[in-house]
Structures are given as C-alpha cells and as structure tokens.
C-alpha positions in Angstrom: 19.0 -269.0 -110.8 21.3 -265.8 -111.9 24.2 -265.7 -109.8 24.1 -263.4 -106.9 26.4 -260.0 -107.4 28.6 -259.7 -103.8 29.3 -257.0 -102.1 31.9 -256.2 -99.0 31.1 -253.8 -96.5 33.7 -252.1 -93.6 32.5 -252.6 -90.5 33.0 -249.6 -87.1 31.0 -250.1 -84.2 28.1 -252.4 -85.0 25.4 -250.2 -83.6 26.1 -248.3 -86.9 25.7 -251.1 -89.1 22.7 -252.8 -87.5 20.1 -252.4 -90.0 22.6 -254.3 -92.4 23.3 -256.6 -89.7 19.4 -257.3 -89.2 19.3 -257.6 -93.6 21.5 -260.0 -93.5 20.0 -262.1 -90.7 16.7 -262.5 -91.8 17.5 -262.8 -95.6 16.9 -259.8 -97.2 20.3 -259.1 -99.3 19.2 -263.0 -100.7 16.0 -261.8 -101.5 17.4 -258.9 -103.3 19.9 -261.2 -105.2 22.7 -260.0 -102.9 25.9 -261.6 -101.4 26.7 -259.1 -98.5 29.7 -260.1 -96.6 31.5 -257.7 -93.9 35.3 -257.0 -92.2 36.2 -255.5 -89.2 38.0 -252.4 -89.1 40.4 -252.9 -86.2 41.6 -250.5 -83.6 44.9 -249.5 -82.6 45.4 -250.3 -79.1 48.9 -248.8 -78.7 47.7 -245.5 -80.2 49.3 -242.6 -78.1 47.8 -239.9 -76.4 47.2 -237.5 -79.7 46.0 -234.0 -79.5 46.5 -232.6 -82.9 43.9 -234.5 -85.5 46.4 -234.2 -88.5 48.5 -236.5 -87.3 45.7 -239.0 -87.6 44.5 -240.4 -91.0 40.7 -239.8 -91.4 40.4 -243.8 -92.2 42.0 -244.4 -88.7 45.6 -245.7 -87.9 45.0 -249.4 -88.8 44.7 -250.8 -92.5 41.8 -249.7 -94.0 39.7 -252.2 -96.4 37.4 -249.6 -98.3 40.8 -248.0 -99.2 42.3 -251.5 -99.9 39.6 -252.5 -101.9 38.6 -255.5 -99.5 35.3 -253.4 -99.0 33.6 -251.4 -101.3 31.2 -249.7 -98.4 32.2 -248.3 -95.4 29.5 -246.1 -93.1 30.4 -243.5 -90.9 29.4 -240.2 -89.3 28.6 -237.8 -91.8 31.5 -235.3 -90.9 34.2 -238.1 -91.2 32.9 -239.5 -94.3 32.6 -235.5 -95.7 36.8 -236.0 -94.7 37.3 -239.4 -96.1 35.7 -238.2 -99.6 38.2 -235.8 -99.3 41.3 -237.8 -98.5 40.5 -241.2 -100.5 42.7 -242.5 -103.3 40.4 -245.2 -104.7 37.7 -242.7 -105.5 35.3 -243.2 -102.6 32.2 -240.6 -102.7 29.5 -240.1 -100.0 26.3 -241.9 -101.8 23.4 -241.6 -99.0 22.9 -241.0 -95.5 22.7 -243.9 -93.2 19.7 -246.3 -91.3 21.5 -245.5 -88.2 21.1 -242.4 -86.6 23.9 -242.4 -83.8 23.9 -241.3 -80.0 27.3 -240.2 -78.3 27.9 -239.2 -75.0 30.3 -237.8 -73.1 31.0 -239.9 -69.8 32.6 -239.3 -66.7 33.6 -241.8 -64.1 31.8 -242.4 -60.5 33.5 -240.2 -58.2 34.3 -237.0 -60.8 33.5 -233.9 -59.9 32.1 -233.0 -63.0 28.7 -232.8 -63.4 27.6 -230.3 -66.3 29.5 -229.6 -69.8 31.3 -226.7 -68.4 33.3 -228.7 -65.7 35.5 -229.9 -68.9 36.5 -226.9 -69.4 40.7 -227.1 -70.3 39.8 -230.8 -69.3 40.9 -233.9 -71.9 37.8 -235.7 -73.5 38.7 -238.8 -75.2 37.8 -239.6 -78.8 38.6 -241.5 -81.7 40.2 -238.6 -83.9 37.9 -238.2 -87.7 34.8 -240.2 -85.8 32.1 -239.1 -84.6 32.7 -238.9 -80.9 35.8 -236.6 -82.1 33.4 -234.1 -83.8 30.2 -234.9 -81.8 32.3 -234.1 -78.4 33.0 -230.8 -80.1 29.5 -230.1 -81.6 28.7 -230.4 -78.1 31.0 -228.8 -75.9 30.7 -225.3 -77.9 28.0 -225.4 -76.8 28.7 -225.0 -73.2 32.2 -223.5 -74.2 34.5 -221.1 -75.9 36.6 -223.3 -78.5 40.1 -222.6 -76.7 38.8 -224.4 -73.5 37.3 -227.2 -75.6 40.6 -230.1 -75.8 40.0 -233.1 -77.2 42.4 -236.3 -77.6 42.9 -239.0 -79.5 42.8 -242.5 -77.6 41.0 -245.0 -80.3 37.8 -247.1 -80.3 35.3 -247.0 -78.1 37.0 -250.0 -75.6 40.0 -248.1 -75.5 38.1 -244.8 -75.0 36.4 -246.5 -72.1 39.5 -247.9 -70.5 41.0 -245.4 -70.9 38.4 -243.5 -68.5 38.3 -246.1 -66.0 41.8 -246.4 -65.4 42.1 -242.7 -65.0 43.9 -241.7 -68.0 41.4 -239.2 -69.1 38.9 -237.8 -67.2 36.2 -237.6 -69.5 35.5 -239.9 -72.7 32.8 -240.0 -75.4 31.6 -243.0 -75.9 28.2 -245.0 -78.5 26.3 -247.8 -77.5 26.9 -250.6 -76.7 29.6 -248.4 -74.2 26.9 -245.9 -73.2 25.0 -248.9 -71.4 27.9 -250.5 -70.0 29.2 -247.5 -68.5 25.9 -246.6 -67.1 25.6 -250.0 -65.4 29.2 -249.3 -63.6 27.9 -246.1 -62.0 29.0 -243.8 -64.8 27.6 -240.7 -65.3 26.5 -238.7 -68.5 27.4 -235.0 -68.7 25.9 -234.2 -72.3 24.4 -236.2 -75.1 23.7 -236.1 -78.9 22.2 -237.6 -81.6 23.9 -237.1 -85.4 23.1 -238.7 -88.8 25.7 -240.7 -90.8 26.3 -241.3 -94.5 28.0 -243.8 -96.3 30.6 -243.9 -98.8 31.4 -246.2 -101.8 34.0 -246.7 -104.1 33.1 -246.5 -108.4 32.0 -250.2 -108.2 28.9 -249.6 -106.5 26.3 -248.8 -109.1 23.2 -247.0 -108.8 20.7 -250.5 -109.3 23.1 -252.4 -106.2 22.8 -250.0 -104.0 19.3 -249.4 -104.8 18.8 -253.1 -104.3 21.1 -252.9 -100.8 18.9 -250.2 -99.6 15.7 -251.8 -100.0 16.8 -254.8 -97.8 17.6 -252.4 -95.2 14.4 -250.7 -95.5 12.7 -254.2 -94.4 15.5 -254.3 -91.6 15.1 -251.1 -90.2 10.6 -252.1 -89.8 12.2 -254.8 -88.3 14.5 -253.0 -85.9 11.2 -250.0 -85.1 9.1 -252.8 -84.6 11.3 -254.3 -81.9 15.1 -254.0 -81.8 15.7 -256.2 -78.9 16.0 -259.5 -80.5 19.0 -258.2 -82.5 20.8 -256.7 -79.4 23.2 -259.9 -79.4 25.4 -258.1 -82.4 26.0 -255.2 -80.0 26.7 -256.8 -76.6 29.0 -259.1 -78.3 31.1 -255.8 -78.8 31.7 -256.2 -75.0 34.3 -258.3 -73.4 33.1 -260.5 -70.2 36.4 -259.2 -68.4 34.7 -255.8 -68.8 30.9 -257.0 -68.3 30.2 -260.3 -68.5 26.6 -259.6 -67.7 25.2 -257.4 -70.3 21.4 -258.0 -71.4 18.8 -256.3 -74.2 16.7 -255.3 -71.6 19.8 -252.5 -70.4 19.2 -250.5 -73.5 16.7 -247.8 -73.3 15.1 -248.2 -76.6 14.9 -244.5 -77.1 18.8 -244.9 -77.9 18.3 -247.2 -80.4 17.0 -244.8 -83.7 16.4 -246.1 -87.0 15.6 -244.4 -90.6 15.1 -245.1 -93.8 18.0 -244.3 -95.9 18.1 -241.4 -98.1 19.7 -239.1 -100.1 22.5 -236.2 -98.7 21.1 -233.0 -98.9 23.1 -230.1 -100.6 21.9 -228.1 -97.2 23.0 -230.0 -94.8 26.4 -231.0 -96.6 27.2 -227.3 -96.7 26.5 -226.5 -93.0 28.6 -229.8 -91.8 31.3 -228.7 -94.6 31.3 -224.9 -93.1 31.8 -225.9 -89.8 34.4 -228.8 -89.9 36.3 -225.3 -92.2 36.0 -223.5 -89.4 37.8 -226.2 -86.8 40.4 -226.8 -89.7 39.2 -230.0 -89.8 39.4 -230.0 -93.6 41.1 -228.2 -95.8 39.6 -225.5 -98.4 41.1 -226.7 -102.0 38.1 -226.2 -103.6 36.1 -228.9 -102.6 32.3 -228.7 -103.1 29.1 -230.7 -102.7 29.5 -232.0 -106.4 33.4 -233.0 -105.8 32.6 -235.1 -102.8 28.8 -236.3 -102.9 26.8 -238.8 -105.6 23.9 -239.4 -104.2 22.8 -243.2 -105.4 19.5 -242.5 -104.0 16.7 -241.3 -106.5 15.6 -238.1 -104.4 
C-alpha cells in the first residue's frame, strides 16, 4: 500500500471546519490516501480592549501554525483570508472557497435596551479583530448606520466575546455557533444576523492533485452533513465549557444555521467587491495588490 501523503490543517472555531471534521470521522481523507491531522489556534485571553484593527495581526495575537509551518491550511472568512494573503511571509494564497458557509450574529444581553441595529449606534460591539465577526458586524451595521456611529472592539474568540457580554464589559457582541445557541438558551437576544462565505488559504506545498484529493473527501462530508448534521454536533458543543453550559444538546441548533456547500473556486467578482470594500474601511492597504497577486484557485473551475 503507497504511503499516505499528510497534511496539517489550522483549526478556528470548529463550526468552520466541520465538513473536514465529518471527513475525517467517517474515513474519507483514508479513502483518498490522506493523512489529515489538525491544531488549535489558541486565543488570547488577556487581549485588551482594542479599537484600532492595525494594532492586531490579521493571523491573531497568538502563534500562528499556517505561518509557522505546523499547518499548511488554515480556513477563514473570505475577507480575513483576502488580508492574510496579503500579510503572510511563507507565501500563503487564497485556493478555494470553503464547505462552511458561516452565520454571525450580533447579541445583546437579557435586560438591554437594545432591540434593532440602530440602538448600537456610538455603542461598542465586540469582535475578534481580522475575523469574521469584526467585518461581518460591520457589513451589517452599515446597514442600519452611518460608518462614524459604527465602533467596533477587539476582545478575542468567541468565549471571550461572550464573556465579555455577560459580565457587562460590552454591551453588544458578535458571536458564531456554537455561541449563538448558547446565548439564545440564556435569554439572549439577537439584534441582526448574517450569513458570509469563507475561503481557505494554503501555503506552496499544497499542490493542485492534494487538494483536489482533500476536497473530494469533503464533498462526501458535506452529503453527510445536508443529509443530517446532528450526529456530528458533539465537535461543536465541545467548544463550550460546562461552567458556561453544562447542558447543551444537538437538538438546540436550528438546522437552518447549519449551511453546507460544496467547495469551489474564488470568483474574480466577488474577490473584487470584498477587496473594494475592505479598501474603503482601510482594512487593507492599496500596494498594488490584485486578484492574481493574492488568489490561485486549486479548484478546476
């Protein structure tokens, strides 16, 4: 038997990775002739209360194995991997668009007097600075309102985010599943709510026949996950420490939360209309970047 080619993959919150997740449970990476293993990224929980982005690295403020070269994948929202092609030093490119299309939400506690977008107005919403609830929560809010009401801060990941809320630090927080449910189940209330795509980046040693071969396992795992997600629920609640809720089942999820996709390629279009907008928050700076600089698609089209 031909030895099987291994491959590490950086790990956020698992509702983002849990087509790969669901691959590597029932076999599929084997079947492809795959070792897939996967690290943590950690979060700082001493991280101060940040408003200004740019003093935030785009791969977070703990050590990051895709730019260590622990892990040669890493997936992410589509605008912080955009920023992460930009700012990597091991030559990391965006090479497909995700399984996982993600929900945020932005959450206040019971008791707020906020109870449409607008109420935030002036108002700190935490997020996790170069993720997506940091550029969802704007997406969103400009919505509602004009960009100098619209303030945003940097607290971490999505326990700190939530703690954060509860113990009154923040009035409002953006949070993804498995936080959503939890916070919902405490008496929490949402104000708005989006769903985004996500890409993934990888770094020169990820050829075009491996990730070919990766994607096809998670094809299987994501007929798997349409068919009936709730079996694999276990990798999300997990995420969720008993001091926090102890009592957190499948059955809390709405399934219309959970939405999976085949992967695919990233579209010239929609890179340029993320890419124009993050411009026009600063959020990345013009140097000449361009679809071509920071995108190869591994994906036959």
């Amino acid at each position: 038997m031909a030895p099987q080619k291994k491959v590490t993959m950086e790990t956020l919150s698992l509702v983002f990775s849990l087509p790969q997740l669901v691959a590597k449970d029932e076999g599929y990476y084997e079947e492809e002739g795959l070792e897939v293993d996967f690290v943590p990224k950690g979060y700082d929980a001493n991280v101060s209360y940040l408003d200004d982005h740019e003093l935030v690295s785009s791969f977070g403020t703990v050590r990051s194995n895709f730019e260590s070269g622990d892990a040669s994948l890493y997936r992410a929202c589509e605008w912080g991997q955009i920023r992460r092609s930009h700012d990597t030093e091991v030559g990391g490119r965006v090479v497909g668009k995700r399984a996982a299309v993600g929900s945020q939400a932005i959450l206040v506690p019971p008791g707020s007097s906020a109870v449409h977008p607008q109420d935030l107005a002036g108002q700190p919403v935490a997020v996790n600075f170069h993720h997506g609830s940091h550029y969802l929560a704007l997406q969103a809010l400009e919505g509602f309102l004009p960009r100098e009401e619209i303030k945003v801060v940097h607290i971490g990941g999505p326990q700190q985010r939530f703690e954060a809320l509860r113990d009154g630090v923040v009035p409002a927080a953006a949070l993804m599943e498995p936080w959503i449910t939890v916070a919902q189940k405490q008496g929490y209330q949402i104000l708005t709510e989006a769903f985004y795509v996500g890409s993934e980046i990888a770094s020169p040693e990820i050829d075009a026949d491996t990730y070919e071969a990766l994607n096809r396992a998670v094809v299987k795992a994501v007929r798997k996950l349409q068919e009936d997600p709730y079996p694999y629920l276990h990798h999300l609640i997990g995420e969720v420490p008993a001091e926090i809720d102890a009592d957190v089942k499948p059955a809390d999820f709405p399934r219309w939360r959970l939405r999976f996709v085949d992967p695919a390629p990233y579209p010239l279009g929609q890179f340029q209309r993320t890419f124009d907008w993050m411009r026009s928050w600063n959020l990345i700076s013009e140097d000449g970047s361009t679809y071509n600089s920071l995108v190869d698609n591994l994906l036959p089209a």
